[in-house]
TORPA-4810 file (N, C-alpha, C, O; in nm, 3 decimals):
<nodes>
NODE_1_0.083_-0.120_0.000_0.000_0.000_0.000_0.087_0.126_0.000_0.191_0.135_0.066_X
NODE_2_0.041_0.213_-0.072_0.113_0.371_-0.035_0.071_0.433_0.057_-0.046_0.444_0.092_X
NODE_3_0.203_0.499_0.124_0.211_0.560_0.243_0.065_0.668_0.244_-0.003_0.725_0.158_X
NODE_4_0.065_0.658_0.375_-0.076_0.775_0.390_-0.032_0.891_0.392_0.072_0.919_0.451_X
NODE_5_-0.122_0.999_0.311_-0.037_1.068_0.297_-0.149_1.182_0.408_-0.268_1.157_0.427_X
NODE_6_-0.070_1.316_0.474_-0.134_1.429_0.527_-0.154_1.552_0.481_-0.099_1.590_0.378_X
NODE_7_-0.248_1.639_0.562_-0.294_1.732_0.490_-0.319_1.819_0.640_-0.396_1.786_0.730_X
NODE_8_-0.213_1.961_0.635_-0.247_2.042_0.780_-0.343_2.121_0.689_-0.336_2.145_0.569_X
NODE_9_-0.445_2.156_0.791_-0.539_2.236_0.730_-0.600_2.346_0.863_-0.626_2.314_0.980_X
NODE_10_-0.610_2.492_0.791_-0.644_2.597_0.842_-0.556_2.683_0.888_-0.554_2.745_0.995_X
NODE_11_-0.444_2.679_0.751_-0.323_2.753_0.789_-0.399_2.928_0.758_-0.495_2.948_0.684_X
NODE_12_-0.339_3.013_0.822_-0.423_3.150_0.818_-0.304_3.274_0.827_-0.328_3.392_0.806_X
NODE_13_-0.201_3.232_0.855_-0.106_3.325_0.857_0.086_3.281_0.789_0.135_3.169_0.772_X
NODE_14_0.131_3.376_0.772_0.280_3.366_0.743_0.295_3.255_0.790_0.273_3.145_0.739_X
NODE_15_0.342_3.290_0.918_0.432_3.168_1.004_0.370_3.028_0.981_0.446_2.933_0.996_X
NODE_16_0.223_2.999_0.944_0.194_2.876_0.940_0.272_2.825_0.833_0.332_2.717_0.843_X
NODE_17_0.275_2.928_0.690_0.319_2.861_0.569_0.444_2.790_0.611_0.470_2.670_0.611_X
NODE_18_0.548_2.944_0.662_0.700_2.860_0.679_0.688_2.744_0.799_0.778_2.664_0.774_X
NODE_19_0.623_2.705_0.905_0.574_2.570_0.934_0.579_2.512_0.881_0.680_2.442_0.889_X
NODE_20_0.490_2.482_0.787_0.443_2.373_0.694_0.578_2.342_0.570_0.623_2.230_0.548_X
NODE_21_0.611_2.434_0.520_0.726_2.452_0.391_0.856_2.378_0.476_0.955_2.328_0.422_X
NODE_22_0.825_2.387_0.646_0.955_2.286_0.666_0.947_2.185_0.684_1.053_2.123_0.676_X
NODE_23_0.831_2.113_0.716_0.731_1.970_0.756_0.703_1.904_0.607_0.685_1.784_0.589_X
NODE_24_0.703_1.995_0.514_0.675_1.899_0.355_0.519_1.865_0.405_0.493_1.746_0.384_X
NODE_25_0.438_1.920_0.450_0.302_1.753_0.428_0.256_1.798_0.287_0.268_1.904_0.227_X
NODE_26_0.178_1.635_0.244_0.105_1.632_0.123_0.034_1.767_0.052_0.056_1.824_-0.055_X
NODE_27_-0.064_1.796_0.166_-0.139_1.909_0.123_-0.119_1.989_0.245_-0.079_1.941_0.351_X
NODE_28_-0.156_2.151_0.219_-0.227_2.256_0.274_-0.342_2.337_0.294_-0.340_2.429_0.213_X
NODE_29_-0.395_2.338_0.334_-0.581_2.365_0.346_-0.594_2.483_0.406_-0.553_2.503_0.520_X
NODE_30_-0.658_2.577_0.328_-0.744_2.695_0.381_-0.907_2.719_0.393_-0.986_2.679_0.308_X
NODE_31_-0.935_2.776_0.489_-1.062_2.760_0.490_-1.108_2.909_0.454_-1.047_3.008_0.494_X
NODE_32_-1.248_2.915_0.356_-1.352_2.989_0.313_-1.436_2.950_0.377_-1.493_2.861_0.314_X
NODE_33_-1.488_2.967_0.487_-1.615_2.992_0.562_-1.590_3.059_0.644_-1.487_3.054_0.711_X
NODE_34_-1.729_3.179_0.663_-1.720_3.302_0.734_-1.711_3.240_0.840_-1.606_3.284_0.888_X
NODE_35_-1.765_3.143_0.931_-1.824_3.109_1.031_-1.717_3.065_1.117_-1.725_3.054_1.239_X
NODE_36_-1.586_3.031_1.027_-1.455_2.985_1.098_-1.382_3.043_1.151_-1.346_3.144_1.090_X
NODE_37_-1.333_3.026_1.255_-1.201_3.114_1.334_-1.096_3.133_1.231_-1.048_3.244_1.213_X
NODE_38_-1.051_3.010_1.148_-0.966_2.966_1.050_-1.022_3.046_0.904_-0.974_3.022_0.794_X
NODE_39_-1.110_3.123_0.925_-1.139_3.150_0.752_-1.035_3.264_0.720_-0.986_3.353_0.790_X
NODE_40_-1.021_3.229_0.589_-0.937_3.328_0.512_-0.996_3.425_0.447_-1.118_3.412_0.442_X
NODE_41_-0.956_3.514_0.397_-0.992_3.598_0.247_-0.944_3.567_0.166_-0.831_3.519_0.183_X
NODE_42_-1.001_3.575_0.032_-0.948_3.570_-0.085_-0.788_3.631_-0.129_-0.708_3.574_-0.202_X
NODE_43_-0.773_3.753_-0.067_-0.680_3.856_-0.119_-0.559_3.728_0.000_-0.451_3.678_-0.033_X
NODE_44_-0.616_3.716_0.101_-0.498_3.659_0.211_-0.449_3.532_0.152_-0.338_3.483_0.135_X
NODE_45_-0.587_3.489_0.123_-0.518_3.306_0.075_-0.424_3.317_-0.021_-0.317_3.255_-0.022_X
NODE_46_-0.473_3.420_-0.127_-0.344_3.449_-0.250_-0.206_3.445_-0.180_-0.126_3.351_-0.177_X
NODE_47_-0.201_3.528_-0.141_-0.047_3.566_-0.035_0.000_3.465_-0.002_0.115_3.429_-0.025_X
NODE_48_-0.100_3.394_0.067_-0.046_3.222_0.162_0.002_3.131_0.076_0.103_3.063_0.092_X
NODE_49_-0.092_3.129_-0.040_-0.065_3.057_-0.118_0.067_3.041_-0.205_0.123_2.941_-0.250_X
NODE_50_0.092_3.155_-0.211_0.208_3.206_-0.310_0.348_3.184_-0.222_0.467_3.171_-0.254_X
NODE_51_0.303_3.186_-0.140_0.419_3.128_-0.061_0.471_2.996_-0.008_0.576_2.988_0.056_X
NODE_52_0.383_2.880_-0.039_0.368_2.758_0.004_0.444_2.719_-0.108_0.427_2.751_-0.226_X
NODE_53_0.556_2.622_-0.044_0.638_2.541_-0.122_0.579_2.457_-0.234_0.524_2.350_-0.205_X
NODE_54_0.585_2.492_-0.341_0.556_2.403_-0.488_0.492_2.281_-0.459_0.379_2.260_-0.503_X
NODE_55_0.551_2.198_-0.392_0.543_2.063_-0.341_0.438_2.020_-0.294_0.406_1.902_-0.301_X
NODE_56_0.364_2.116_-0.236_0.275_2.141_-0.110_0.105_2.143_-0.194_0.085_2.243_-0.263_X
NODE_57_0.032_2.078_-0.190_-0.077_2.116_-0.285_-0.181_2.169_-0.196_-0.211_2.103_-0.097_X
NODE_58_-0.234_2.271_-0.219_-0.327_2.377_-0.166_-0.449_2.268_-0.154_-0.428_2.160_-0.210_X
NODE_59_-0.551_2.281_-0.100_-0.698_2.258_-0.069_-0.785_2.332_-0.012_-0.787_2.355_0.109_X
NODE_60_-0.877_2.383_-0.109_-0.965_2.530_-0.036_-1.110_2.397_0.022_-1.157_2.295_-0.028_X
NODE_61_-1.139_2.490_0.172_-1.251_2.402_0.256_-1.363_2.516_0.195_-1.338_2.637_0.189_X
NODE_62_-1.453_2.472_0.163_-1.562_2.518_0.132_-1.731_2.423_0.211_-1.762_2.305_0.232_X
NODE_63_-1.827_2.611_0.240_-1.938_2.554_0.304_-2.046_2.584_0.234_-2.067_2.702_0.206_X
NODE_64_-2.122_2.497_0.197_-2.238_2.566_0.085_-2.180_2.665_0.000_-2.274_2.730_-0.046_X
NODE_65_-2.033_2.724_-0.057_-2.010_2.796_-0.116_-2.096_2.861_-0.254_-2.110_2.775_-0.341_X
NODE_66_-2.146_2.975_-0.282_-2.136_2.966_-0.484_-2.065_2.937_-0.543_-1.953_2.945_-0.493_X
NODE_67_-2.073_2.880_-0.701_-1.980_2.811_-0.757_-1.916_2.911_-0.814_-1.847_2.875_-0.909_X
NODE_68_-1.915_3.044_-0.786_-1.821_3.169_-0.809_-1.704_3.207_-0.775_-1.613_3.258_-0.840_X
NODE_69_-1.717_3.169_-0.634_-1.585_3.154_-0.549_-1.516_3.086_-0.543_-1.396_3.108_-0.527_X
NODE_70_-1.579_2.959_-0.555_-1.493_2.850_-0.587_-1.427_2.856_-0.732_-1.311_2.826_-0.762_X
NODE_71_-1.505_2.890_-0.794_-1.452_2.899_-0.952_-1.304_3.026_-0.963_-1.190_3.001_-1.002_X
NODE_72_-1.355_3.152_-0.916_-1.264_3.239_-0.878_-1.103_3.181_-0.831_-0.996_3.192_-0.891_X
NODE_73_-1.130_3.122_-0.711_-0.989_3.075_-0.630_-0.930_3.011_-0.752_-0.833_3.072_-0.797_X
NODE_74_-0.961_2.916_-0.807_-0.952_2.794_-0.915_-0.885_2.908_-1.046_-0.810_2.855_-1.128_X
NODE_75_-0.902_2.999_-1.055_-0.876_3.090_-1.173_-0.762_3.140_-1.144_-0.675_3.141_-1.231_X
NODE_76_-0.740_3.180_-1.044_-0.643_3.264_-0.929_-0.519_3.150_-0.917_-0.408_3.202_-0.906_X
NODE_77_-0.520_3.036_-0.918_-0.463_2.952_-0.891_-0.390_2.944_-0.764_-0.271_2.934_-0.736_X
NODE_78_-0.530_2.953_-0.674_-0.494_2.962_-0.529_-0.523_2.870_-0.462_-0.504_2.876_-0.341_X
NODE_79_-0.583_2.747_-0.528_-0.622_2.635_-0.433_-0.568_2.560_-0.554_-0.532_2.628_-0.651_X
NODE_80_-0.553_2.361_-0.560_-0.556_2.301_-0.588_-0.664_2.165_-0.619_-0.712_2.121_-0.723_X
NODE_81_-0.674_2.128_-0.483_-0.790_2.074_-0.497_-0.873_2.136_-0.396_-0.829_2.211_-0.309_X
NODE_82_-1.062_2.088_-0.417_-1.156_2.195_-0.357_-1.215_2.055_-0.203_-1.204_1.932_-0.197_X
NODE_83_-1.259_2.133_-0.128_-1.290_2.034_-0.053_-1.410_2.089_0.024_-1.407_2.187_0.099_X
NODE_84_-1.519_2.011_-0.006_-1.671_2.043_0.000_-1.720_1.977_0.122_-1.735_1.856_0.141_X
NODE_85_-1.750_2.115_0.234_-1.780_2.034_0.426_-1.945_2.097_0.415_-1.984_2.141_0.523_X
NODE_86_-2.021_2.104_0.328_-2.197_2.156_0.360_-2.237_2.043_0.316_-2.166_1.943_0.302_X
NODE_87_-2.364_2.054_0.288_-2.472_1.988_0.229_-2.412_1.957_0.042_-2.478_1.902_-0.047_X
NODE_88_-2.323_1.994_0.036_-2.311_1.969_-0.132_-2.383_1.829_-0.188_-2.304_1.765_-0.119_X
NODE_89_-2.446_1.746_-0.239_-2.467_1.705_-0.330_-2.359_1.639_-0.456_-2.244_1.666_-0.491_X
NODE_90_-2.473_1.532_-0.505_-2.396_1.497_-0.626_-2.406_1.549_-0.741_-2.331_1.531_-0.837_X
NODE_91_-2.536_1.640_-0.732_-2.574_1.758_-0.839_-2.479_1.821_-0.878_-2.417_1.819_-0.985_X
NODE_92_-2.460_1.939_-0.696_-2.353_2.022_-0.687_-2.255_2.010_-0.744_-2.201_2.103_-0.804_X
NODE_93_-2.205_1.882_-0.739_-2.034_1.803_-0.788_-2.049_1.828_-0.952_-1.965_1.882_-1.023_X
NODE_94_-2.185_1.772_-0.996_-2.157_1.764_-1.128_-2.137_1.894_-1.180_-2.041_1.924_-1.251_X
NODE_95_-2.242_1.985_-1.140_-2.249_2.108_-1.181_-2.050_2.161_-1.169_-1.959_2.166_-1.251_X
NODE_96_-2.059_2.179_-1.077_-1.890_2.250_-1.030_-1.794_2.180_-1.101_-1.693_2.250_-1.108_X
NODE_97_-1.778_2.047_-1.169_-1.688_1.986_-1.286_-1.729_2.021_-1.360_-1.653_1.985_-1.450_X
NODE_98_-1.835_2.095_-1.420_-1.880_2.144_-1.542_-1.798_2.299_-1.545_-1.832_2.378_-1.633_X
NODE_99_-1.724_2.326_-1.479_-1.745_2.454_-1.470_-1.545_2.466_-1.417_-1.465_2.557_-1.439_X
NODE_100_-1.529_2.363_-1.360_-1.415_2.345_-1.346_-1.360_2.168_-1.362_-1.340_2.088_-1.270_X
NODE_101_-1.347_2.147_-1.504_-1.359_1.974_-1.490_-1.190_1.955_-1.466_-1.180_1.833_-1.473_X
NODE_102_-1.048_2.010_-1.440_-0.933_1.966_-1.422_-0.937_1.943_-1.254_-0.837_1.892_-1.202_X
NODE_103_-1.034_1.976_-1.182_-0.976_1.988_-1.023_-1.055_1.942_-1.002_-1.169_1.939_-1.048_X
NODE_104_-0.966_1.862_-0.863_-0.995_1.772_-0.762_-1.134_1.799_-0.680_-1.147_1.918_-0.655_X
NODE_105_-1.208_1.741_-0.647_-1.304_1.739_-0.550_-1.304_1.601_-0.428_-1.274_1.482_-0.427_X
NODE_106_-1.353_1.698_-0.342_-1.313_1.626_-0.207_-1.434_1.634_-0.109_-1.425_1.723_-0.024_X
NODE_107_-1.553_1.549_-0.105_-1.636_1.573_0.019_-1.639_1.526_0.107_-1.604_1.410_0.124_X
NODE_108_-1.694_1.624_0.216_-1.655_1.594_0.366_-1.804_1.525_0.428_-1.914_1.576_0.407_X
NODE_109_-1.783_1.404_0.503_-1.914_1.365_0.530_-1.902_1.354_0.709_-1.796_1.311_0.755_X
NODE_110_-1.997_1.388_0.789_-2.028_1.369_0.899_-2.051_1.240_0.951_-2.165_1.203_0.926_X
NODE_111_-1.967_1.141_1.029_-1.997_1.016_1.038_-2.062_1.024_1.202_-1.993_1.044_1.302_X
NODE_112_-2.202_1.003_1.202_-2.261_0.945_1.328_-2.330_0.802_1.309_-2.379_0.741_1.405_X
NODE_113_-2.330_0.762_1.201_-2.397_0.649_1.204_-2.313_0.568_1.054_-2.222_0.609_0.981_X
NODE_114_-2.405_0.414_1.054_-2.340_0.336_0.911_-2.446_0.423_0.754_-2.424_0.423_0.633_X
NODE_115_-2.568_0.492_0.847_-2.640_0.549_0.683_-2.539_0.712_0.651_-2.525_0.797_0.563_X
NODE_116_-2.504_0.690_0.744_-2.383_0.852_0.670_-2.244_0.802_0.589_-2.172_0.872_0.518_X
NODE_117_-2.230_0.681_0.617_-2.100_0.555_0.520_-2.178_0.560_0.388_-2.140_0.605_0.281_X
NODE_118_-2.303_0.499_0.421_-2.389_0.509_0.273_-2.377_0.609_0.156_-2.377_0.582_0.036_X
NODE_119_-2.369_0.720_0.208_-2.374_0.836_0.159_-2.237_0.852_0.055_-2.206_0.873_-0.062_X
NODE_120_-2.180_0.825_0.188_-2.018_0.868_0.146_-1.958_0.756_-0.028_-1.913_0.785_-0.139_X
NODE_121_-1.998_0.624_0.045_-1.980_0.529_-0.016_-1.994_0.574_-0.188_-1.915_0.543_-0.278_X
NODE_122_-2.123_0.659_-0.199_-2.218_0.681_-0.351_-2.154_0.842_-0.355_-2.160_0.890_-0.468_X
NODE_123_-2.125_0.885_-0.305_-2.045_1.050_-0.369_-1.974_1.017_-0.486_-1.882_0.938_-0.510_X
NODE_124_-2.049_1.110_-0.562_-1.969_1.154_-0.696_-1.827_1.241_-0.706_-1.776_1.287_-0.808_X
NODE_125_-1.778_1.250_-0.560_-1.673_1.284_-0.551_-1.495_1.233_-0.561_-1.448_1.135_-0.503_X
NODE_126_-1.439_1.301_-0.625_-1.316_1.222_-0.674_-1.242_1.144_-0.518_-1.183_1.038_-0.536_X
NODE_127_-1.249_1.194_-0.388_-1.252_1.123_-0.262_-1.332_1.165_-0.146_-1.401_1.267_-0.154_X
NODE_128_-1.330_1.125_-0.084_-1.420_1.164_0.068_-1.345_1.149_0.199_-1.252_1.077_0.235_X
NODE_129_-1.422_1.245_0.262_-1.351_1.301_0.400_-1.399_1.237_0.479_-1.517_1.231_0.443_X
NODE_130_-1.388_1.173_0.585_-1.456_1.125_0.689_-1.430_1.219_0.837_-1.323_1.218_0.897_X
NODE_131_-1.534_1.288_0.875_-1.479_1.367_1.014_-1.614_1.337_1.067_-1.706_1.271_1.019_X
NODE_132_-1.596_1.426_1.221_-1.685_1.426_1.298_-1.813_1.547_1.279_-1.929_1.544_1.320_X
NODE_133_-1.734_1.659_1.193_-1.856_1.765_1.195_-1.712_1.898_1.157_-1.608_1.869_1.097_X
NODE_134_-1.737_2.006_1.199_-1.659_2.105_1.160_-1.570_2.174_1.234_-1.586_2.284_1.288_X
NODE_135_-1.476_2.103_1.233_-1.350_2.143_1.308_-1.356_2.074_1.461_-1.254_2.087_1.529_X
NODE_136_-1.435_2.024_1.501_-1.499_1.943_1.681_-1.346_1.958_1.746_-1.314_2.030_1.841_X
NODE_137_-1.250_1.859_1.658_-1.140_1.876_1.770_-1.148_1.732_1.794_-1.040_1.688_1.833_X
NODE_138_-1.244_1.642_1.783_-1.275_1.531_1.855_-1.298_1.415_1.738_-1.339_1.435_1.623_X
NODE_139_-1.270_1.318_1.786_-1.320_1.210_1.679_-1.429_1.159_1.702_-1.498_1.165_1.804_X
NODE_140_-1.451_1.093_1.574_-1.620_1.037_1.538_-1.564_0.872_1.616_-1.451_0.844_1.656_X
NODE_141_-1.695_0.782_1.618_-1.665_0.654_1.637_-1.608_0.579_1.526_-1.672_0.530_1.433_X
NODE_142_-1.468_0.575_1.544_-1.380_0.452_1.420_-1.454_0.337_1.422_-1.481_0.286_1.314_X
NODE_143_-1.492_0.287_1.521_-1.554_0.178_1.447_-1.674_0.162_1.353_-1.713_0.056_1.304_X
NODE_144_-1.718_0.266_1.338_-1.822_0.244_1.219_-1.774_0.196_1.087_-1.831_0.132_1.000_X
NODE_145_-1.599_0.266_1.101_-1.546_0.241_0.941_-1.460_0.146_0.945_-1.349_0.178_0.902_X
NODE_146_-1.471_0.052_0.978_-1.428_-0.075_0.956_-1.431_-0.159_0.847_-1.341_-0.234_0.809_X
NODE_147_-1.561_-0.136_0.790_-1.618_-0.215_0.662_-1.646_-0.088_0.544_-1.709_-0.103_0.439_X
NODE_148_-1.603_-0.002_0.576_-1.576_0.101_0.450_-1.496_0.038_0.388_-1.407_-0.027_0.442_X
NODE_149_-1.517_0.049_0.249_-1.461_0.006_0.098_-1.359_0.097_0.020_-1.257_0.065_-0.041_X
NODE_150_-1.426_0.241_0.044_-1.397_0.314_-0.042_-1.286_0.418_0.005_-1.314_0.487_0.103_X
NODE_151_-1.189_0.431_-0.043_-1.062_0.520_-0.009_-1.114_0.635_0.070_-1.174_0.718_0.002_X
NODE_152_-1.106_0.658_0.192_-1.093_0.774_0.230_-0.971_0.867_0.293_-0.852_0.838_0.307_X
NODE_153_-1.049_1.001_0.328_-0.893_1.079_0.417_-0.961_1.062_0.557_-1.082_1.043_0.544_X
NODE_154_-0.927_1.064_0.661_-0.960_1.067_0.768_-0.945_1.193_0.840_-0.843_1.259_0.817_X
NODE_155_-1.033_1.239_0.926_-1.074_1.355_0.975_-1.106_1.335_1.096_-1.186_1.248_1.131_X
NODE_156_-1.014_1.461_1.219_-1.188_1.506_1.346_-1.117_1.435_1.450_-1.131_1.313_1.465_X
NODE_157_-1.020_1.526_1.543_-0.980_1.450_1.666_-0.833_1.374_1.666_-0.788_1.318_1.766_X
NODE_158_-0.759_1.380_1.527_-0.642_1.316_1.507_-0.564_1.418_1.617_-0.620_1.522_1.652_X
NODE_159_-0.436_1.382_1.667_-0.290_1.422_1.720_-0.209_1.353_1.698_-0.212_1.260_1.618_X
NODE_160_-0.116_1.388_1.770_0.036_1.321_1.783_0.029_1.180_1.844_0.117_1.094_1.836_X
NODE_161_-0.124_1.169_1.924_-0.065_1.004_2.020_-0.174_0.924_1.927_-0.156_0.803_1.913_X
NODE_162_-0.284_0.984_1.865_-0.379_0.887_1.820_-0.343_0.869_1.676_-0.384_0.759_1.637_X
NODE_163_-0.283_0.936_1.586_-0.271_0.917_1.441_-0.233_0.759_1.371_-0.287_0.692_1.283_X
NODE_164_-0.100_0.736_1.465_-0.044_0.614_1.400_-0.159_0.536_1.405_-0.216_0.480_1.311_X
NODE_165_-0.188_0.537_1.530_-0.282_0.422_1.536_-0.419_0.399_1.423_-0.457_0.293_1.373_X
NODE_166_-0.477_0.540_1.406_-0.539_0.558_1.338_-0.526_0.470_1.145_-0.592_0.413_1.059_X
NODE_167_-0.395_0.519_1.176_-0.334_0.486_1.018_-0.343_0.283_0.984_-0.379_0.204_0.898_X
NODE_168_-0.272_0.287_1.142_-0.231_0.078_1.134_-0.386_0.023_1.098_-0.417_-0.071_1.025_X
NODE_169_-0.485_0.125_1.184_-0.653_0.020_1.149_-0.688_0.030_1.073_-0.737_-0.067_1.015_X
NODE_170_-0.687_0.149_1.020_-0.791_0.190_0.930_-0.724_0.210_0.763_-0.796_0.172_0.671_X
NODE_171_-0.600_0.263_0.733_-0.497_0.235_0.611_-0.592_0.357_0.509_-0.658_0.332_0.409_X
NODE_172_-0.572_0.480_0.572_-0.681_0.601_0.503_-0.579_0.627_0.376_-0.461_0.593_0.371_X
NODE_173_-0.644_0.686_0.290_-0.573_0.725_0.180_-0.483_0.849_0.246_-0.375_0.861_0.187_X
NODE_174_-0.502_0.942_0.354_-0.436_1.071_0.417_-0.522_1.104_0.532_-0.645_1.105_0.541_X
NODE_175_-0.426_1.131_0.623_-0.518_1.178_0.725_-0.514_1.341_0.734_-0.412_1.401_0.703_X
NODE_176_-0.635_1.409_0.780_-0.609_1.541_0.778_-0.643_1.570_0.934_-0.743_1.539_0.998_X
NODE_177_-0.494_1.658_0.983_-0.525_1.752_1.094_-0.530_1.890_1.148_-0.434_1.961_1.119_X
NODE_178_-0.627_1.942_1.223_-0.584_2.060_1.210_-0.549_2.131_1.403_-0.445_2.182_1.446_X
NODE_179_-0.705_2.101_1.489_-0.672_2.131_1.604_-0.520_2.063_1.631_-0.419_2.110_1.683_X
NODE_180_-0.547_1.941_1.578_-0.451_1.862_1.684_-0.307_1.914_1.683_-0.232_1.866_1.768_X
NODE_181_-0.252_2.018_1.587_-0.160_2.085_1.572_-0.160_2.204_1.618_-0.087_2.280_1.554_X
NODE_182_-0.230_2.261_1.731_-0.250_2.381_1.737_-0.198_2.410_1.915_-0.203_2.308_1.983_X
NODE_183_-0.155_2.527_1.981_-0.153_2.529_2.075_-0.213_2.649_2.110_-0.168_2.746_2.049_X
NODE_184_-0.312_2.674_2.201_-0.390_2.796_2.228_-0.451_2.837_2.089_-0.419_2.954_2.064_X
NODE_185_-0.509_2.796_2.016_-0.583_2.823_1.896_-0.534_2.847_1.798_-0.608_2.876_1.704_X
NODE_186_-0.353_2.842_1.774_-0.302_2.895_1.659_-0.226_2.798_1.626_-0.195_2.720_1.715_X
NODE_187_-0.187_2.782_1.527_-0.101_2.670_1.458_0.076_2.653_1.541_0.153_2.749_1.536_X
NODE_188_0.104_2.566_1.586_0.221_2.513_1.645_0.351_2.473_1.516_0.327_2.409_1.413_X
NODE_189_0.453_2.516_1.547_0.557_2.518_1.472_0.607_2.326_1.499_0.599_2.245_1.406_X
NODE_190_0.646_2.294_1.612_0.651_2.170_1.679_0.584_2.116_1.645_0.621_2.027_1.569_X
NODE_191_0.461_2.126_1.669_0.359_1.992_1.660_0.323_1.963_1.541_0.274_1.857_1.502_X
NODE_192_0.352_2.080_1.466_0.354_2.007_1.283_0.472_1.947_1.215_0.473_1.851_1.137_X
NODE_193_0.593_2.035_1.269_0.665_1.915_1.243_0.669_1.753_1.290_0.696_1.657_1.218_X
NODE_194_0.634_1.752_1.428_0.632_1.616_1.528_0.508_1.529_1.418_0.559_1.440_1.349_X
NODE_195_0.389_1.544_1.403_0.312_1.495_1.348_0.332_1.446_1.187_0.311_1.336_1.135_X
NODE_196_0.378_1.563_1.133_0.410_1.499_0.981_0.546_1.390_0.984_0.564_1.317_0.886_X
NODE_197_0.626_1.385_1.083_0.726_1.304_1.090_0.685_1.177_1.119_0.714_1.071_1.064_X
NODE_198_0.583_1.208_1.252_0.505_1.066_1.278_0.490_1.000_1.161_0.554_0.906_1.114_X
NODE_199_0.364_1.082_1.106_0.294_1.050_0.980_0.418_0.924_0.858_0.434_0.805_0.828_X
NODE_200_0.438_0.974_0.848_0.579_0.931_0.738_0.657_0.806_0.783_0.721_0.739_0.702_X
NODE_201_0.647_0.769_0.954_0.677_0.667_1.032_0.608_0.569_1.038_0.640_0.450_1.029_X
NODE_202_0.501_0.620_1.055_0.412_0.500_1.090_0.436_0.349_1.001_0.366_0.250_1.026_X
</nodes>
């Protein structure tokens, strides 16, 4: 199997980038929702973006977005791949590859039960997120996804002591973290390096 790969997400300032640009992870994630401590602006993400090591592939979090903004960032070449945490649909999906068919799509599904696997399972999305809800901090019950089939990233409650483990059961296509890197609400220089090193260990 290939290594799992990570994704820090809700970088919002300078110092997170050069964090991250020294940790290498897979991806980098900004968030577009007003509602987030973590949301960006457009004009800011540019900046962030432009500064994130080549290597590093952007992922804009989107909530019920219009397909304007999303389309916008995508023009701007400020995200890479898009990653859809509302109510989106398989409509939505189709519509938004119509409109942007080279980029990635990524939906995020809320796991409280096996009929929210269902869901996930049938997304018309190029992969799926598995978390607990939006940003919690906390994880969902792993054992629901035991008998998941379908490649996912894993989400919602990861750190430094639970990840590996996470990785040995479950064998996610990437895990994504974001509290679990954080100390007093802002992104940790340490704990992203410590974690993406994990990551790469396991």
């Amino acid at each position: 199997m290939d290594r799992t790969k990570i994704k820090i997400c809700g970088l919002s300032r300078l110092c997170d980038i050069e964090y991250v640009n020294l940790a290498i992870p897979d991806y980098a994630g900004f968030v577009f929702w007003e509602q987030s401590r973590r949301n960006v602006s457009i004009k800011k993400a540019e900046k962030l973006s432009k500064a994130l090591d080549s290597s590093i592939k952007s992922v804009g979090v989107f909530v019920n977005a219009p397909f304007e903004k999303i389309i916008n960032l995508c023009d701007k070449n400020i995200i890479d791949i898009i990653q859809l945490h509302g109510s989106e649909d398989n409509e939505y999906i189709a519509k938004l590859r119509e409109y942007i068919p080279k980029k990635v799509i990524w939906k995020a599904y809320k796991i409280c039960s096996k009929e929210d696997l269902k869901a996930a399972e049938s997304s018309a999305a190029d992969a799926v997120l598995l978390d607990n809800g939006y940003g919690t901090g906390k994880c969902f019950d792993w054992s629901l996804i035991e008998e998941f089939t379908r490649p996912f990233i894993l989400a919602g409650g990861l750190t430094q002591e639970n990840i590996c483990d996470a990785i040995r059961k479950f064998q996610p296509y990437a895990v994504d973290i974001s509290s679990g890197v954080e100390l007093e609400g802002v992104k940790d220089k340490e704990k992203i390096l410590k974690v993406v090193t994990t990551v790469r260990n396991c």
